[in-house]
N, C-alpha and C positions, 0 to 999 in steps of 0.2 A: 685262125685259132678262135674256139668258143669262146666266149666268157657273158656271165649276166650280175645283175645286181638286183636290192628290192627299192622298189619305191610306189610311189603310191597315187591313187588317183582320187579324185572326189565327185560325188554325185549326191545332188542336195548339201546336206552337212555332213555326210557320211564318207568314210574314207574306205577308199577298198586295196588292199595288197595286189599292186602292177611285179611281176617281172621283165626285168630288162635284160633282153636279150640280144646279143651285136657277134655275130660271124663276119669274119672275109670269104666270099665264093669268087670263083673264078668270074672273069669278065676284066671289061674296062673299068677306069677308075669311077666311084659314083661312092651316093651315101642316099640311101631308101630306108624310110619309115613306114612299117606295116604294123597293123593291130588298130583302127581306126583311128589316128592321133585327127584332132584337128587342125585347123590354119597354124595355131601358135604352134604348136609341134612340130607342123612341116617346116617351119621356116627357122628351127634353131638348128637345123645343118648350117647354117652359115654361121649362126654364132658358135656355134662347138666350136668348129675349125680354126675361127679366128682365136677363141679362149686358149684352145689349145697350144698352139702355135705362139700366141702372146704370153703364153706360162712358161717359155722356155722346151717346150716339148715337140716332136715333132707329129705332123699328120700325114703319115705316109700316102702316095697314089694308090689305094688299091679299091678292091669294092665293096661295099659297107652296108650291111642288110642289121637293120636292128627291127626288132619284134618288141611288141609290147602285149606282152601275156595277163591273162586272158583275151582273147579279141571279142568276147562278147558285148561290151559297150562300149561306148564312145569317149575315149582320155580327153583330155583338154587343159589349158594351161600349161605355164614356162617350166613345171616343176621338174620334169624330166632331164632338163638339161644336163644336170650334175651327174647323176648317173649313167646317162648314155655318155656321159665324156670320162668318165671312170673306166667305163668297159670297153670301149676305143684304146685307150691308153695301157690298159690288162690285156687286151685283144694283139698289139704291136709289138706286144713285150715291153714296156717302157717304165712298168713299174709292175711289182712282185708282191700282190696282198692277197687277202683273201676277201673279196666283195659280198659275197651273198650272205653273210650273216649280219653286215652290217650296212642297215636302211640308209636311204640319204635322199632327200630335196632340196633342188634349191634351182634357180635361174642362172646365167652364166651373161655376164657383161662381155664385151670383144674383147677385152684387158684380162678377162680371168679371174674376174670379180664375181663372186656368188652374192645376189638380189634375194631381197625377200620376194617369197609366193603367200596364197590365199589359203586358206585352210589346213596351215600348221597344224595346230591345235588339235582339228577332227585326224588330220594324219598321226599324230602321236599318239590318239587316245584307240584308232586303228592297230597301230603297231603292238600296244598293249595288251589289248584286248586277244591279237593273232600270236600271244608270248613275247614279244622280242623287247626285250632289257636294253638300248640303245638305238639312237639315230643321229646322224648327220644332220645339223639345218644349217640354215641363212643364220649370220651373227646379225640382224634385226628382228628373225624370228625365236629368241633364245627366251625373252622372259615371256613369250604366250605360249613356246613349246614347255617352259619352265615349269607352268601352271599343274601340271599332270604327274603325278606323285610315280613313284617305281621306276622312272626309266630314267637312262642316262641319257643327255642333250648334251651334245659336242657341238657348237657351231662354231661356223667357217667365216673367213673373208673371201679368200680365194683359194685356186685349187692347189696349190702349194700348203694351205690350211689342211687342204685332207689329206694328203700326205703324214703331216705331223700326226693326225689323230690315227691314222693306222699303224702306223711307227711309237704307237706309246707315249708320246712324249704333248699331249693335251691331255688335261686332266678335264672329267667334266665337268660342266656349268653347276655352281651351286648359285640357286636365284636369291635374293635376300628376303628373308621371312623377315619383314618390317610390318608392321601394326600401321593399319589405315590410318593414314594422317584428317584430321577432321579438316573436311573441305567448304571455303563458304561457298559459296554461292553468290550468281552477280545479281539475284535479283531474291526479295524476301519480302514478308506477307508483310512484316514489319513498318514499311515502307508502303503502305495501300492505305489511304484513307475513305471511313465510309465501308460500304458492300458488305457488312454485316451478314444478312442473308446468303450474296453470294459464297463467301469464304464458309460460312456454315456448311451450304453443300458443298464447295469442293473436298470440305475435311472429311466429308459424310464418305466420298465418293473414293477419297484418298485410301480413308480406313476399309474399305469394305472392296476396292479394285472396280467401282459401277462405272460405266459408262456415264457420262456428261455434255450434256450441250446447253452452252449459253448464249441468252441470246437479246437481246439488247439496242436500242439506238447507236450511231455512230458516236464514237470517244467516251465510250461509256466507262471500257477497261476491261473488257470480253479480253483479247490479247495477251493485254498484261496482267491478268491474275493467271491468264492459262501456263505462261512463263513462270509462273512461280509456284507452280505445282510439284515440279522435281525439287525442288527444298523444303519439301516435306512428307516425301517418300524415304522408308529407310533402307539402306544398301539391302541388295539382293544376298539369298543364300547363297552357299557356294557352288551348290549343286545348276542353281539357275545362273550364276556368274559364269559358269562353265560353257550351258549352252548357249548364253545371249554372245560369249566371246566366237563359239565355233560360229554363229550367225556373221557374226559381225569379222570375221575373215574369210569366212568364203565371200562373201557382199564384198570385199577391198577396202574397208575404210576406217581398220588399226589402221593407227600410224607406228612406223616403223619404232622396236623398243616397245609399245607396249604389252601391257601383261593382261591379266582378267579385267573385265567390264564389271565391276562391285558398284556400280551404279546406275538406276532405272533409266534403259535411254530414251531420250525424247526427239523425236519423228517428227516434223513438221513440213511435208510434202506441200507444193505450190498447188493450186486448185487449179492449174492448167495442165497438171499430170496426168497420166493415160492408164488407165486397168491396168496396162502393164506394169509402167511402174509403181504404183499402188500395190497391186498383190502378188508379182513377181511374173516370169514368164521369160519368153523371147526364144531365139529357137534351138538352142540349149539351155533351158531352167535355171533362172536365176534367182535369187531373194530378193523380193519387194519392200517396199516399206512398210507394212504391216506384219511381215517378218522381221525388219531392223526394228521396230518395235516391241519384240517378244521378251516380256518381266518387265514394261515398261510402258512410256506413252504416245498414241497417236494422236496430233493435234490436227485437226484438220479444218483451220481458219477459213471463214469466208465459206461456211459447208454448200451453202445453194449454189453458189458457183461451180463445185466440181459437177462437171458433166452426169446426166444419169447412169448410165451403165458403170461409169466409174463405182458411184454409190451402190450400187446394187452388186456388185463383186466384193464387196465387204459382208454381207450378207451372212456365208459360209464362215470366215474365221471369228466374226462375229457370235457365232453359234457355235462354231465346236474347237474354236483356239487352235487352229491349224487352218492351212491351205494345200490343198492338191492341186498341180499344175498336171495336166495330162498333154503330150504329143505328140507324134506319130515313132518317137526312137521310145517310149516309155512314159509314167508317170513320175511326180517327184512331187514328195507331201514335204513342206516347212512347217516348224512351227510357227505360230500367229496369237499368242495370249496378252494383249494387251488393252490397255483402259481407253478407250474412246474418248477424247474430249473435244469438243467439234464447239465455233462458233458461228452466230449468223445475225443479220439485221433482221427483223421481223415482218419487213416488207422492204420495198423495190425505193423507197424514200429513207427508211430508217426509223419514221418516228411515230410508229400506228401506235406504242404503250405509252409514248411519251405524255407527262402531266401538262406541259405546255407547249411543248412546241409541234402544233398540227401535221395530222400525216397528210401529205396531196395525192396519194393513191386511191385508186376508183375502186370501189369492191372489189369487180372482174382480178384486176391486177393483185389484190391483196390473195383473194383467193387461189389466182394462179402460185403465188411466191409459199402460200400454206401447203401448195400441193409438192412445192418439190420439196419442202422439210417432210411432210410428213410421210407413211408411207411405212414398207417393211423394216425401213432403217428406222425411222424412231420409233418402232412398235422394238425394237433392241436397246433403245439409250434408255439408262435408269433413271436418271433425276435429270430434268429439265428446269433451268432457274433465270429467272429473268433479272436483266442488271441493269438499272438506273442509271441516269446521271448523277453525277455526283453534286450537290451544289456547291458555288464557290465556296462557300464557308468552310464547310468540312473539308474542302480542299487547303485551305490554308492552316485549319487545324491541324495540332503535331500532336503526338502523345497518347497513349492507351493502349496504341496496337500491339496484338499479340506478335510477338516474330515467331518465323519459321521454326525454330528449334522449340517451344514450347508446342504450337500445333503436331508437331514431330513426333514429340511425347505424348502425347494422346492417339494418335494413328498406331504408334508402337503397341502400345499398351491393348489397343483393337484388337490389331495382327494376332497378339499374342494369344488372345481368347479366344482365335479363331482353331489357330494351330493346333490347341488345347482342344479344342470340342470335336475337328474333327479326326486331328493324332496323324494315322498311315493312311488313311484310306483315300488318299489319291487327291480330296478337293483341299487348297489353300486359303481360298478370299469366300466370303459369303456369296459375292456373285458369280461363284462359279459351284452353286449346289444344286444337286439334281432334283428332281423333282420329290421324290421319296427321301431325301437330305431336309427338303423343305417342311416337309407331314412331319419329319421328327423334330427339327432343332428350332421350327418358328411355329412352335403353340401360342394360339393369343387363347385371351377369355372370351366370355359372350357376345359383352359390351363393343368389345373392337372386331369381334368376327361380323356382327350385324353393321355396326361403320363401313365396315369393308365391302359388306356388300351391297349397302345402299350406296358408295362410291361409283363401285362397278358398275350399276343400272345406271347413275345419271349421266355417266363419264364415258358407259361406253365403251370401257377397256376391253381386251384379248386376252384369253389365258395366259396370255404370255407376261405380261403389264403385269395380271393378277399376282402370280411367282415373283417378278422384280421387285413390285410391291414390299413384297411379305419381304425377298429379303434384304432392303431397302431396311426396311423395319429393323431388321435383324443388326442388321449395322450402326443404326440409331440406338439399338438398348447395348452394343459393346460397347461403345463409348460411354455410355452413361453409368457402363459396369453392371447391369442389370441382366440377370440370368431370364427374365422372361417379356416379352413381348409387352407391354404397355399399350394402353389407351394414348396416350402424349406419343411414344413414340410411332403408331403408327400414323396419327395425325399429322405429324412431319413426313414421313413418310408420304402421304396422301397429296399432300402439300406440292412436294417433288414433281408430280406427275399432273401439268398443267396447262401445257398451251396450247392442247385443242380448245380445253375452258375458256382460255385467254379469247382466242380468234371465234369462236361461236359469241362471245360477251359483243 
């Protein structure tokens, strides 16, 4: 007896509508998967049988041909399980529904327990998109399937669960429309004594999304101001809460229960990571960490240490907020829009800026440790800032510091001016305007166009420096509320963009 159901596959973030299909054909007894499943698909014939068998159901000897429609790409993932064991059980006669109107994913334990799978979310917002008013999930995938307005979300435990729901008798998931609880934070600017300058640029960089690297003697607090950057970024929109969520389950690392990511995620990859993990890959496409990144931050500690090719694979999303992975089964583009903030010692001792404590590095070696900062990568980082030691004194002073929630309010109030100037038209952050965005929204006067280009000559920047510049700038007069470009603010500005200066001094 025929029978199929829908479910669904995913490639990148994107979900595409699988049919499932399971006849019995003559032969000996067997269970074959056709339509390219991968490794995990071929091996949850054992877990079906057991699930099934372990639900009280039987799995008769006969032979078992399931198809997974389209066969033009490669499925992959446990998601299948549910449905191929629905349409087994419809196929033996063992239960009496009607399957193909109503979608379903989910993984199947040997007990009959339905597991959460990866990219819920991109699947519902699939099923949406292709009409369908209802689905089946995993009850751990309920409030990230919740997230997606119109459709009904039923989820299971076990398969005894879906039973009830095709018998009527589950009502669907209402998720709780609760108001963000205001969340602290373990760590706040609050609690930073000193670094005046640094916390200036980070705020600068916070408001405007630039790229950042610091860079500094050891124990200076390169680290721990980079830690206290997400406490004062404000929650993502909903639209971006939506995507960074489908990122963040196809990648595997919701935990089970929750719901939308409303908060900028922070990335901190080891500097012994490989291109691949950095910008995704492997030999079905997966998302890297500058894709777990995206509306959010990349910290990348200890920059000269990562490898060069590693560096140089940043390059692309660095430039167009996305990554294309290409190989030989197809291509797959992630998104990749996130803020750079990267720290480093400034040579191979630590202490070439230091006021007192001598570097013992030989030119040759300072030179060499300047070549691997510098380069295509930092002709991309907008504000480069140098961080001191702090002296004990100001170490044991208490009192004055701004905390996070008031730097908050100024990054907000940034945002907001931005949103406003440029409305629909596609750019959010000052650092991401194009080049004809910049001829219009960052007019300076005479005074600061001539600054700017005696900068250029002595400094030696790139067209590209030149743009970050400006809207560096740009970012410096939102804050200060100022609808036009300033002489002070492009001075800071200018300020930012330093340690070639530094290392030629």
């Amino acid at each position: 007896m025929l029978s199929s159901a829908i479910s669904l596959a995913v490639q990148g973030i994107d979900a595409h509508i699988v049919e499932v299909e399971v006849d019995t054909v003559k032969g000996l007894p067997g269970f074959t998967i056709v339509g390219l499943p991968d490794s995990t698909i071929r091996e949850s014939r054992e877990r079906i049988r057991s699930a099934i068998e372990n639900s009280g159901f039987e799995f008769p000897p006969k032979n078992f041909v399931v198809n997974l429609a389209p066969a033009g790409f490669k499925k992959q993932g446990a998601n299948f399980d549910l449905p191929i064991a629905m349409t087994i059980l419809y196929a033996t006669s063992q239960i009496d529904c009607t399957l193909e109107n109503f979608p379903m994913v989910g993984e199947l334990s040997l007990d009959g327990r339905v597991k959460p799978v990866r990219g819920v979310i991109s699947m519902v917002i699939g099923l949406h998109r292709a009409g369908y008013s209802r689905v089946i999930v995993p009850y751990d995938n309920r409030n990230e399937a919740a997230a997606i307005d119109n459709i009904g979300i039923f989820p299971v435990k076990n398969l005894r669960d879906v039973l009830d729901v095709f018998a009527g008798k589950t009502a669907a998931f209402a998720a709780k429309n609760e108001a963000e609880k205001a969340r602290r934070f373990r760590y706040d600017f609050g609690e930073v004594r000193g670094q005046e300058t640094a916390k200036r640029a980070i705020e600068i960089a916070a408001a405007g999304h630039h790229n950042l690297l610091l860079y500094g003697p050891p124990g200076s607090g390169k680290t721990m101001l980079a830690k206290r950057i997400p406490s004062i970024l404000p929650p993502v929109t909903r639209e971006q809460a939506i995507t960074t969520t489908m990122i963040h389950s196809v990648g595997g690392i919701l935990q089970p229960g929750d719901g939308l990511v409303t908060r900028p995620p922070f990335r901190s990859p080891h500097h012994t990571a490989s291109d691949v993990a950095l910008v995704g890959g492997g030999k079905t496409p997966n998302v890297g960490e500058v894709s777990l990144a995206h509306n959010g931050i990349l910290f990348l500690d200890e920059f000269v240490e990562f490898k060069n090719n590693v560096l140089q694979a940043l390059r692309q999303p660095l430039e167009d907020s996305e990554i294309t992975i290409a190989r030989a089964s197809g291509s797959v583009t992630f998104p990749a829009d996130f803020m750079l903030v990267a720290s480093s010692n400034p040579c191979q001792c630590g202490y070439l800026f230091d006021p007192e404590i001598p570097c013992r590095c030989s030119p040759a070696k300072v030179r060499g440790y300047f070549q691997k900062i510098a380069g295509p990568v930092l002709d991309r980082i907008d504000i480069e800032v140098l961080v001191p030691r702090v002296p004990y004194r100001d170490l044991l002073h208490s009192g004055g510091e701004e905390s996070s929630e008031l730097i908050m309010a100024r990054v907000v109030r940034a945002r907001a001016a931005q949103r406003a100037r440029f409305g629909d038209g596609g750019t959010v952050y000052n650092s991401r305007m194009t080049n004809d965005e910049v001829k219009r929204f960052c007019r300076i006067d005479d005074d600061s166009e001539k600054l700017l280009e005696t900068a250029i000559m002595r400094m030696n920047l790139s067209a590209r420096s030149f743009f970050r510049i400006l809207k560096v700038a740009r970012t410096v007069a939102d804050l200060a509320a100022s609808v036009t470009i300033e002489k002070s603010h492009m001075l800071e500005a200018l300020s930012y963009k330093n340690l070639q200066r530094h290392y030629e001094v």
